[in-house]
BATORGU-499814 format. One record per residue: x, y, z of N, C-alpha, C, O, CB in turn; residue in three letters. Coordinates in steps of 0.2 Angstrom, whole numbers, padded with zeros to 4 digits, always signed. Atoms other than C-alpha are relative to their C-alpha. Glycine has a CB too. Layout:
<atoms>
XYZXYZXYZXYZXYZALA;...
</atoms>
This chain:
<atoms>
+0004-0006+0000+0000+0000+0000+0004+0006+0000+0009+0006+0004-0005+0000+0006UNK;-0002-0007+0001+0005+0018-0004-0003+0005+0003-0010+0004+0003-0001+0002-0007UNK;+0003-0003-0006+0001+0031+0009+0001+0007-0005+0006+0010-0007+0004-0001+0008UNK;+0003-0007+0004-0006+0047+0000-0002+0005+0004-0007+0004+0007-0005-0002-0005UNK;+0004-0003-0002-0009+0063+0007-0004+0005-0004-0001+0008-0009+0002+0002+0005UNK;+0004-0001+0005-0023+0071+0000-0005+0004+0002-0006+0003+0008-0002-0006-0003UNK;+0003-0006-0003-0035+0087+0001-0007-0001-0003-0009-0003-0009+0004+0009-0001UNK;+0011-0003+0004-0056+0091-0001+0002+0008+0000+0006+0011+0003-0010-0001+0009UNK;+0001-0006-0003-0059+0108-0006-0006+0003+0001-0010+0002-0003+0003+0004-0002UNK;+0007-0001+0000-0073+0117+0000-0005+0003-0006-0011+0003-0006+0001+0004+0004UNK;+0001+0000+0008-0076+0122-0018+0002-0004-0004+0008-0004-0005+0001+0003-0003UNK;-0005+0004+0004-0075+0111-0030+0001+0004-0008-0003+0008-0011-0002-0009-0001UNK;-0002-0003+0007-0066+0115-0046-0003-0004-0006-0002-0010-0008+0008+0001+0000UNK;+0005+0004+0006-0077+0113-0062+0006+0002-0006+0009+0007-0008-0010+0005-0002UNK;-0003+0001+0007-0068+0107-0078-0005+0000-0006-0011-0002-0004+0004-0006+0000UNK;+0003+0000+0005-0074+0108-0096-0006+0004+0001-0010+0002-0003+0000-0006-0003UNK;+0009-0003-0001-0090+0121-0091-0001+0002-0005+0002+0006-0008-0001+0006+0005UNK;+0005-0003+0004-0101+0122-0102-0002-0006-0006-0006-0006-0010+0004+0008-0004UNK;+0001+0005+0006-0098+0104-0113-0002-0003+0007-0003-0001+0013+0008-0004-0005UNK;+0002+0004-0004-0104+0089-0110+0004-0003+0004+0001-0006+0008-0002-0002-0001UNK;-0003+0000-0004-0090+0085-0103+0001+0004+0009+0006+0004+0012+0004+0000-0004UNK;-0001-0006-0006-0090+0095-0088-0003-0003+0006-0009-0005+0008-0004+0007-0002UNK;+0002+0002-0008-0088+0090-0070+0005+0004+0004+0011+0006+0002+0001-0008+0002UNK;-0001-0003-0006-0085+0096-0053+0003-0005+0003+0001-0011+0004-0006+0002+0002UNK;-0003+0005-0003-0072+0088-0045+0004+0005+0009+0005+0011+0010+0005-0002-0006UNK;-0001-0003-0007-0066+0092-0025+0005-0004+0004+0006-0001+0010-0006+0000+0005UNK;-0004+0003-0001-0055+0080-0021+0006-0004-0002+0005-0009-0005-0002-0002+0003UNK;-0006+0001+0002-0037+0078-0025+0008+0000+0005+0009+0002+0011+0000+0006-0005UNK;-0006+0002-0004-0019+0073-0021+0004+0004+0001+0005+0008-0004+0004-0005-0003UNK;-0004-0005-0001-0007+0084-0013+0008-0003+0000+0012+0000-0002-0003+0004+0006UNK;-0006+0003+0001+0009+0071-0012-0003-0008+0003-0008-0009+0006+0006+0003+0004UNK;+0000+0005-0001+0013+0053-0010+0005+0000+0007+0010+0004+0006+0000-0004-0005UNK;-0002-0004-0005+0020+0052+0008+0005-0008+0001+0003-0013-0001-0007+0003+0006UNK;-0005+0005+0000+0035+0039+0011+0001-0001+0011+0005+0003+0014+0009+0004-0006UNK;-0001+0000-0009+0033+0033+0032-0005-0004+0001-0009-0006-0003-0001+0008+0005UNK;+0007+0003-0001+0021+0026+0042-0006+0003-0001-0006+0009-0002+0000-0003+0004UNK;+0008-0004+0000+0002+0029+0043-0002+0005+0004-0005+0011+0004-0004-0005+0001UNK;+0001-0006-0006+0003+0036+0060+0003+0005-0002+0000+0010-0004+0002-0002+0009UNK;-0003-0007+0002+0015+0048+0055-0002+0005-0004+0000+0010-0004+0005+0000-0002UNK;+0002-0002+0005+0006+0052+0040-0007+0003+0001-0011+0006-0003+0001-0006-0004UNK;+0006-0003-0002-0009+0056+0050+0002+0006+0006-0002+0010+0008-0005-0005+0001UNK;-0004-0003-0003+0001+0064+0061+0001+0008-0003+0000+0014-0001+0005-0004+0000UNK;-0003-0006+0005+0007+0076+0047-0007+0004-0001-0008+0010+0000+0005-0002-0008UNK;+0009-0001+0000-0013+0077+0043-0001+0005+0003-0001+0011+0002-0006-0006+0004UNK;+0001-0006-0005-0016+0085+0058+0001+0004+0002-0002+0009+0005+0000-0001+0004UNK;-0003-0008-0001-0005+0098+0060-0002+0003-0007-0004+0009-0007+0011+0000+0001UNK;+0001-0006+0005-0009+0104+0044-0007+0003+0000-0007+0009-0002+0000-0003-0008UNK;+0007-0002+0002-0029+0105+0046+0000+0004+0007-0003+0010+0007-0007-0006-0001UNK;+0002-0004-0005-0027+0112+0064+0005+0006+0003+0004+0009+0008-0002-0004+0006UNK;-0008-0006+0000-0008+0124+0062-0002+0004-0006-0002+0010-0005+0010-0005-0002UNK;+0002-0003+0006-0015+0128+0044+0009+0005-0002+0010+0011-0001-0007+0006+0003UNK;-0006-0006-0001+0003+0134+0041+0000+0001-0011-0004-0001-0015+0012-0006+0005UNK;+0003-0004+0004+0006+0143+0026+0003-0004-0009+0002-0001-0015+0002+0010+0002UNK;-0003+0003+0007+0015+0130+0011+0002-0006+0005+0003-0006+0012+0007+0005-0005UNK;+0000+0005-0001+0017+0112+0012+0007-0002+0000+0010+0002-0004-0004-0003-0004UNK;-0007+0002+0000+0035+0103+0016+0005+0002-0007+0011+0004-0007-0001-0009+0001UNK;-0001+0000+0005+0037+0104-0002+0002+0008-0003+0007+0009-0007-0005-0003-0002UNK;+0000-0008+0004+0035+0124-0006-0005+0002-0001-0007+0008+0000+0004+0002-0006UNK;+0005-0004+0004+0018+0124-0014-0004+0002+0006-0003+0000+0012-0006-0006-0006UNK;+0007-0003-0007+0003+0133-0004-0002-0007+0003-0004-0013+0000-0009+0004-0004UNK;+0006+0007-0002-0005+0121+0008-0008+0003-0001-0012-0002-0002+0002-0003+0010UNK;+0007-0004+0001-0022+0135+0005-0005-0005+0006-0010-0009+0005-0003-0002-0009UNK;+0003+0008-0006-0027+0126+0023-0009+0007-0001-0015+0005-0001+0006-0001+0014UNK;+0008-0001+0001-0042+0138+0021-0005+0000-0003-0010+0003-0001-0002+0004-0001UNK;+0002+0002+0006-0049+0132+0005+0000-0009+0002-0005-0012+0001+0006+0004-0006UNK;+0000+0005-0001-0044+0114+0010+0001-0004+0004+0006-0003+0006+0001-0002-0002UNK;-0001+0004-0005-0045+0100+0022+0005-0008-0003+0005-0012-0007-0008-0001+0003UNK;-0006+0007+0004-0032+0086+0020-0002-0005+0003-0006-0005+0008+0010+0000+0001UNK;+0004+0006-0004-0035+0069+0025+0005-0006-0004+0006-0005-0010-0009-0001-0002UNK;-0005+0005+0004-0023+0053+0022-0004-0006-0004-0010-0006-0005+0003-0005+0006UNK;+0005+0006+0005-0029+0038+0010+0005-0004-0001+0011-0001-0001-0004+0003-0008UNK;-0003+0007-0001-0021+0022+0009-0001-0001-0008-0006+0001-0010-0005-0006+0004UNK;+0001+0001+0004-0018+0018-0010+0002-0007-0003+0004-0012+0002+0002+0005-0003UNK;-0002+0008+0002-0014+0002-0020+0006+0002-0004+0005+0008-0007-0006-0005-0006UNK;-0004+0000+0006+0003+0000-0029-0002-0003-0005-0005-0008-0006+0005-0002+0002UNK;+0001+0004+0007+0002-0002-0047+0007-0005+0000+0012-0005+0002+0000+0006-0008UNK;-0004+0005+0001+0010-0016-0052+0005+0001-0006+0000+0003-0009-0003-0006+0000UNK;-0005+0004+0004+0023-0019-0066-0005-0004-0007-0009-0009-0005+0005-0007+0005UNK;+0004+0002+0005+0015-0024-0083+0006-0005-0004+0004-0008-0009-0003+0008-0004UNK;
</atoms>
């Protein structure tokens, strides 16, 4: 399993508006997280309740705009 952290936002951002293609999407990945789980929620927590102002990384974390939340993923495999 792959330990993903990953954000809702309180708006979701609409693609293609106006085709028919067009949806509203609100939840997306912000990184893939290399540790354990507890740590990984660990890191969670400080971000939704420190709100600090950019993620380990540099990008904005926009903790006002979004709530982060860990997710458990499947490795892809090897084809």
């Amino acid at each position: 399993m792959v330990i993903a952290i990953c954000y809702k936002t309180k708006v979701p951002e609409v693609y293609n508006k106006g085709t028919k293609w067009e949806k509203a999407i609100d939840t997306f990945l912000a990184y893939y997280y290399v540790g354990t789980l507890e740590q990984a929620k660990e890191i969670v927590r400080k971000l939704n309740e420190e709100k600090p102002e950019k993620l380990f990384n540099g990008l904005p974390a926009d903790c006002a705009n979004r709530t982060y939340f860990v997710e458990e993923q499947k490795e892809m495999g090897a084809y």
